[in-house]
C-alpha positions in Angstrom: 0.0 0.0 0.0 1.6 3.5 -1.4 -0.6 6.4 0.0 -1.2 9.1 -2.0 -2.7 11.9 0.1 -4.1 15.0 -1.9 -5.1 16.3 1.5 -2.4 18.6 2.1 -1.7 19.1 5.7 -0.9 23.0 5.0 -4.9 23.7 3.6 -5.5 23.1 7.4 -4.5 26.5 7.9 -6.4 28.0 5.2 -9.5 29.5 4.1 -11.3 27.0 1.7 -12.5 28.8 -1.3 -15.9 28.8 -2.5 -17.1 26.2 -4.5 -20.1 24.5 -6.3 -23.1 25.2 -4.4 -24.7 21.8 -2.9 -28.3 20.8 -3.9 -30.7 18.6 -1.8 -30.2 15.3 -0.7 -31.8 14.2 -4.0 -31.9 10.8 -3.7 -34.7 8.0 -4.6 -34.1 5.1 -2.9 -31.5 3.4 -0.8 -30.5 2.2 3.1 -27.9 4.1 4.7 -26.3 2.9 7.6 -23.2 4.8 9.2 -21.0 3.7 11.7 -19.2 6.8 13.3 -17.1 7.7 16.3 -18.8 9.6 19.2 -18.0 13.3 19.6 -19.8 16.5 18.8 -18.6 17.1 14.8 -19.4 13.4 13.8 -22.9 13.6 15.7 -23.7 17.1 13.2 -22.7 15.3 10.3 -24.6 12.2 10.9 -27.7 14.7 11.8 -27.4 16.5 8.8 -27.3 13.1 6.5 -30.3 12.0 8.3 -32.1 14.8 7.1 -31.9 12.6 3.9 -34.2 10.2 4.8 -37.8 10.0 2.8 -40.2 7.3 2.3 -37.9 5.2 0.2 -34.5 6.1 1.8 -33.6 5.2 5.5 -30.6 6.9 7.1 -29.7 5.1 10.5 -26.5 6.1 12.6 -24.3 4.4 15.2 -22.0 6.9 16.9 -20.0 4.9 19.3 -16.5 5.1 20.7 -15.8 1.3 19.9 -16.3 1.8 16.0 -12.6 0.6 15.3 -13.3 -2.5 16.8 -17.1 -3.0 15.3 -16.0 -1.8 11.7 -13.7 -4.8 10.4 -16.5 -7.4 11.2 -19.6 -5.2 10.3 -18.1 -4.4 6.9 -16.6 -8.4 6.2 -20.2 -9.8 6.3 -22.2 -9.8 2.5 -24.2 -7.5 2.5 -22.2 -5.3 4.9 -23.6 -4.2 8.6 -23.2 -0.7 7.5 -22.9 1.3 4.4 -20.6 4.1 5.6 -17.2 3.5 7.7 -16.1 6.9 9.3 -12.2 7.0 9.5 -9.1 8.3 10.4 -5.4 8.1 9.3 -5.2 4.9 11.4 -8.6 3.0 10.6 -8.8 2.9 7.5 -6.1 0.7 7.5 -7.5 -2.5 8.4 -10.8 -1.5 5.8 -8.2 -1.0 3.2 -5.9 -4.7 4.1 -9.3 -6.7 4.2 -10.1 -5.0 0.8 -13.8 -4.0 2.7 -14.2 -0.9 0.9 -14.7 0.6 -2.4 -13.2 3.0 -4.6 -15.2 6.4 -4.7 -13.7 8.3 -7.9 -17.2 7.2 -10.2 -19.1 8.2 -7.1 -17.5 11.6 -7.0 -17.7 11.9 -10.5 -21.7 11.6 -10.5 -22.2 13.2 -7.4 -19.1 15.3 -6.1 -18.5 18.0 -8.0 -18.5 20.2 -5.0 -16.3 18.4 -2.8 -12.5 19.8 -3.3 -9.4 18.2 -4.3 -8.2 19.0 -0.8 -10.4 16.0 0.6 -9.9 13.0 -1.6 -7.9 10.9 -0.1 -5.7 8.8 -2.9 -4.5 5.1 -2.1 -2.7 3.5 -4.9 -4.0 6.4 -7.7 -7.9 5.8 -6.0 -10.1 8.0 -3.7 -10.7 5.6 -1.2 -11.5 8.5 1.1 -13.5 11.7 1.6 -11.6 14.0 4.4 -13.8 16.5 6.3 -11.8 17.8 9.0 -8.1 18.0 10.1 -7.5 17.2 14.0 -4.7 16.4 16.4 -4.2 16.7 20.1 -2.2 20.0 21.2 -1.6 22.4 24.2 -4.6 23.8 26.3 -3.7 26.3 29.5 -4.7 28.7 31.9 -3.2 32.0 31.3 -4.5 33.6 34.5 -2.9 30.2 36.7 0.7 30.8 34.6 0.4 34.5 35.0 -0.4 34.1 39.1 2.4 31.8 39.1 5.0 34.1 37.3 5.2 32.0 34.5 6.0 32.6 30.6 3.8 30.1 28.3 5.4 27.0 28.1 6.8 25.7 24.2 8.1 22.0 25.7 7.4 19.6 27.8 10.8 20.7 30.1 8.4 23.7 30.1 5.6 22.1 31.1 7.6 20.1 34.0 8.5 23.5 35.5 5.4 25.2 35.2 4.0 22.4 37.0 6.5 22.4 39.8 5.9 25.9 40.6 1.9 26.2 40.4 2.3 23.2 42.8 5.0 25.1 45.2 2.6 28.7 45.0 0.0 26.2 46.6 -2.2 27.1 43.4 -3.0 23.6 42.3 -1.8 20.3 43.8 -2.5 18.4 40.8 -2.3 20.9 37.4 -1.4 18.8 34.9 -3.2 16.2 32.6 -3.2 13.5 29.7 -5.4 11.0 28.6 -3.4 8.1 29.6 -6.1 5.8 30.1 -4.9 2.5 29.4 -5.7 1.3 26.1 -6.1 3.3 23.0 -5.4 7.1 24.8 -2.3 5.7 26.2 -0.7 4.6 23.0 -2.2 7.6 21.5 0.1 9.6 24.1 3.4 7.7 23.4 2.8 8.1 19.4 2.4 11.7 19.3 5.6 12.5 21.8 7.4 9.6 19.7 6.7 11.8 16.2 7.8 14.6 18.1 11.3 13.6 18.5 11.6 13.0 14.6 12.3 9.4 14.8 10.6 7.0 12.9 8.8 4.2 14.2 10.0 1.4 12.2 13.3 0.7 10.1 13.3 1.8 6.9 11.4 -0.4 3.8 10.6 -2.3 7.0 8.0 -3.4 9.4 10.6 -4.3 12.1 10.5 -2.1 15.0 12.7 0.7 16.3 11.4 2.9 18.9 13.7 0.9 21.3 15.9 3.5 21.3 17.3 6.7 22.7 13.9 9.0 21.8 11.7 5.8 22.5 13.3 6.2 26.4 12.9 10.0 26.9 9.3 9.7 25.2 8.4 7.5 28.5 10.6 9.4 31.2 9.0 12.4 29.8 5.3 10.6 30.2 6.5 9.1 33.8 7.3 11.9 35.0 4.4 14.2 33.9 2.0 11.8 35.7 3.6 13.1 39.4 1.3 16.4 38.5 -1.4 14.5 37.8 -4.8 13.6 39.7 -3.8 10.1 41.5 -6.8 8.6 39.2 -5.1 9.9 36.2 -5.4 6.2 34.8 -8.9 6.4 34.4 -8.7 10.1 32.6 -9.9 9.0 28.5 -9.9 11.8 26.1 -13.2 12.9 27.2 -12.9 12.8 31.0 -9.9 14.9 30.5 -11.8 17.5 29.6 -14.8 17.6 31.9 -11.4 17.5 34.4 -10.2 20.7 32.6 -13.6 22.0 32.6 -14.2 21.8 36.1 -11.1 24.2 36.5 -9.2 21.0 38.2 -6.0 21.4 35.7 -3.9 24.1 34.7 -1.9 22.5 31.3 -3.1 19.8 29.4 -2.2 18.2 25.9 -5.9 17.4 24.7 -7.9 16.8 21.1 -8.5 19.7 19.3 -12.1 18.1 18.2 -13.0 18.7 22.2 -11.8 22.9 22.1 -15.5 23.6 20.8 -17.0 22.3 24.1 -14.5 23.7 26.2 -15.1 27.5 24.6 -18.9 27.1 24.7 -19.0 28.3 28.1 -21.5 25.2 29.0 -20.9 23.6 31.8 -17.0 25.3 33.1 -16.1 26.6 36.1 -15.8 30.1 36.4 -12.5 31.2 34.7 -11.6 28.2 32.5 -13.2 29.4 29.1 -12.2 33.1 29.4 -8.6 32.3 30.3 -8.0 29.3 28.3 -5.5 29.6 25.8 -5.0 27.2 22.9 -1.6 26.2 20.9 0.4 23.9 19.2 1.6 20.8 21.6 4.1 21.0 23.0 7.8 20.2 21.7 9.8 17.2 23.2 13.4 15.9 23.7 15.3 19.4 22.3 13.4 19.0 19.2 11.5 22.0 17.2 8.0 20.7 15.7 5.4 19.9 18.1 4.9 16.5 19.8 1.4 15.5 18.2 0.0 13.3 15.6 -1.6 15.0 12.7 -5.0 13.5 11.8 -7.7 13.8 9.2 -11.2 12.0 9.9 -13.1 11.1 6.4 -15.9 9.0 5.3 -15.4 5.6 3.6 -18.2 3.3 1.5 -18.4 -0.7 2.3 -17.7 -2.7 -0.6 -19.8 -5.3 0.4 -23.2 -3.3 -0.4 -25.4 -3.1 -3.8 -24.9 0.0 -6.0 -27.8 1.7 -5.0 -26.8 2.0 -1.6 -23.5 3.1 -2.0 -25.1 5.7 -4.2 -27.0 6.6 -1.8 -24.9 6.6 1.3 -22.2 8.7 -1.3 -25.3 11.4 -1.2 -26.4 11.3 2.2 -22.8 11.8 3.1 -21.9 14.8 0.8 -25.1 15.9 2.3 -24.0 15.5 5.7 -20.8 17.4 5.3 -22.0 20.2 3.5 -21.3 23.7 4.1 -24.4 24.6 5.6 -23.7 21.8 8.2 -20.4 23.3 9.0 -22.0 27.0 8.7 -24.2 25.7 12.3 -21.6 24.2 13.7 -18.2 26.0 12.9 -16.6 25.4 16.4 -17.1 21.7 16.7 -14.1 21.2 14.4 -10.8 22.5 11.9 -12.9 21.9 9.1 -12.2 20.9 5.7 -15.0 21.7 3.7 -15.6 25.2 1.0 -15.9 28.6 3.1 -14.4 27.4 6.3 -12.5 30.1 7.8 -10.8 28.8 11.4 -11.8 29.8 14.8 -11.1 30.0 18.1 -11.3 26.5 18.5 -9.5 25.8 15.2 -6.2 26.9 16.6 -4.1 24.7 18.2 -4.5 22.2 14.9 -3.7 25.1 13.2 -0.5 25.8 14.9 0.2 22.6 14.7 0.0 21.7 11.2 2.2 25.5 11.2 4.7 24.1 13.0 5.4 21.0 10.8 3.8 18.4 13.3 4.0 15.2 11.3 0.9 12.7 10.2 0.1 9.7 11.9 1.6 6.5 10.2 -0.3 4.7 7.9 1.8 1.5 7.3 -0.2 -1.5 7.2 1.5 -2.7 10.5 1.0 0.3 12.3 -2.4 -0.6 14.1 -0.2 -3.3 15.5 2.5 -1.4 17.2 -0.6 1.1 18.3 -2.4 -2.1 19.5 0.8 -3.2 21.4 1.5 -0.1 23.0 -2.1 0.1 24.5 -1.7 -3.2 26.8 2.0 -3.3 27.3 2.5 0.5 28.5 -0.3 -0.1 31.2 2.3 -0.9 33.9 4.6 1.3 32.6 2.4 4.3 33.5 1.0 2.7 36.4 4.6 3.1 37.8 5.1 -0.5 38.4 7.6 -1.2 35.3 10.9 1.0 34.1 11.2 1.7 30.8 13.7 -1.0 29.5 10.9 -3.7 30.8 8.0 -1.4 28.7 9.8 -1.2 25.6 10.9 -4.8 25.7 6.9 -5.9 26.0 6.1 -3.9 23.5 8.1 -5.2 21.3 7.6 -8.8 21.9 3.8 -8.0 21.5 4.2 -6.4 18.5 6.7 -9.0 16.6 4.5 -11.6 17.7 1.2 -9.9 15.7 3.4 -9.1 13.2 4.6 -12.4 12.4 1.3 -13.7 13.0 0.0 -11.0 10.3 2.7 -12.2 7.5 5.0 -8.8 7.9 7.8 -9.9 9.7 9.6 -13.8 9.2 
């Protein structure tokens, strides 16, 4: 697998131009079933392809948080579970090594003229992929805790260590940092993105054989040991989204957190007083002496099961465009850095911005890589727990890995 992506990283930053204006729904007949994570973008898109339902076309959604592990299964059975897989750099993988989904360029051509080059996402020379937004996890902090404390912004995580040190000495907060290092897939999430942040790469080269056991594979998981001393004592329950109700209840001063959760920090629902009019949002943070920040760059797109007739798939193409149209992302322009005609970033759009600015690199998309990601999400758990050192992590991890990967034909 070669992938080809049109989606450049840099029209993150931009201001989509106009485009071809989108018509209604327009569809006579079809099912539709999409199978979705759970956060506040996806749940607007799948609202707004809904609204293409009629008396001889059903739209049904299933927004869950365990779609990666549902997808492969629901999409090998004939006819396919659902219609519509949405994805990210790292799941489409396994829909694209099972061969579960289809090529989209015939679809586009019939019924995406106003989509933009920017969002087709090429594998092998075909648009296996429609992109919609651009996200990443990157630096969220309290200007009016840092300023209390006497202390300048932080740009690294040596920064972040200090910062923390202090705000705990000034008796301002015991506890004011935070990660989702929930073991499982936030965990390996964390090690990934402060891994790409030293510049090394995660496998020999032309290779699947591994090669974070090294020099930046150890500081990435000093670096996470030691940030977990600032954290709540039940930081091993803290996902992605309990972070964030964390931050919101004005319990943390600096976290690295996803950029798809800014919106419903800066809504000024549900925060303590303080948190959304100090809250500042920028690139992650960098790590190890190195200059770009420590953060995966991710797109999230909308795939179509192979293993469904031609009239769905036309109709799930539809529904989809439908769902991701710019009126969609006209009523709900803070949920996410979209990448879709007229979107002009906001507030919330900002640290993905900086991000993608400051040369933060993609998350892999080698075949193997769900492997390595799957292995660092069970063997890091007593890493991070404090009950391992880091020679004993890395060494799990790798013997984990090698074993799927030999078990999965990539490695003798």
């Amino acid at each position: 697998m070669k992938p080809i992506l049109m989606l450049a990283v840099s029209t993150i930053a931009l201001a989509l131009g106009a485009g071809a204006a989108y018509a209604e729904c327009g569809i006579e007949a079809g099912s539709v079933r999409i199978l979705s994570n759970d956060f506040e973008a996806l749940r607007a898109i799948n609202a707004a392809a809904q609204e293409c339902a009629s008396g001889t076309v059903t739209v049904t959604a299933n927004a869950t948080t365990e779609h990666k592990n549902l997808q492969v299964p629901a999409l090998s059975i004939n006819p396919a579970e659902y219609t519509v897989a949405v994805v990210a750099n790292n799941s489409i993988v396994p829909l694209l090594n099972d061969d579960l989904i289809r090529p989209l360029d015939d679809l586009i051509a019939q019924y995406g003229q106003a989509l933009q080059p920017s969002q087709l996402v090429k594998i092998d020379g075909n648009t296996m992929a429609i992109a919609f937004m651009g996200n990443g996890q990157h630096l969220f902090y309290r200007k009016d805790i840092l300023e209390e404390a006497g202390i300048e912004p932080p740009k690294s995580y040596d920064d972040i260590l200090a910062a923390a040190q202090i705000i705990r000495d000034k008796g301002l907060l015991e506890h004011p940092l935070g990660a989702s290092v929930k073991p499982g897939w936030d965990l390996a999430a964390e090690f990934v993105n402060d891994y790409l942040g030293t510049g090394a790469e995660f496998f020999a080269p032309g290779s699947a054989e591994l090669a974070i056991d090294n020099p930046e594979g150890r500081k990435v998981l000093e670096v996470m040991r030691a940030m977990t001393a600032f954290m709540d004592p039940d930081y091993l329950t803290y996902s992605a989204d309990e972070l964030i109700k964390e931050y919101e209840a004005g319990n943390i001063a600096i976290m690295v957190a996803w950029g798809s959760l800014a919106g419903a920090v800066l809504d000024d629902q549900g925060a303590a007083e303080g948190v959304v009019e100090n809250t500042v949002l920028t690139a992650a943070p960098t790590i190890n002496g190195g200059t770009i920040p420590a953060a995966a760059l991710w797109w999230d797109g909308f795939t179509i099961a192979k293993n469904i007739t031609d009239e769905d798939a036309a109709a799930s193409f539809q529904a989809m465009v439908h769902g991701i149209s710019p009126d969609m992302m006209n009523a709900n322009k803070e949920a996410a850095t979209w990448l879709i005609q007229g979107y002009e970033p906001g507030p919330a759009a900002i640290g993905v911005v900086d991000n993608a600015n400051g040369g933060a690199r993609p998350y892999p998309m080698q075949p193997y890589m769900g492997l390595l990601h799957t292995a660092l999400s069970t063997e890091l758990a007593e890493f991070i727990a404090g009950s391992e050192d880091a020679e004993q992590a890395l060494a799990d991890v790798k013997a984990a890995y090698d074993t799927a990967a030999k078990e999965a034909g990539f490695l003798q």
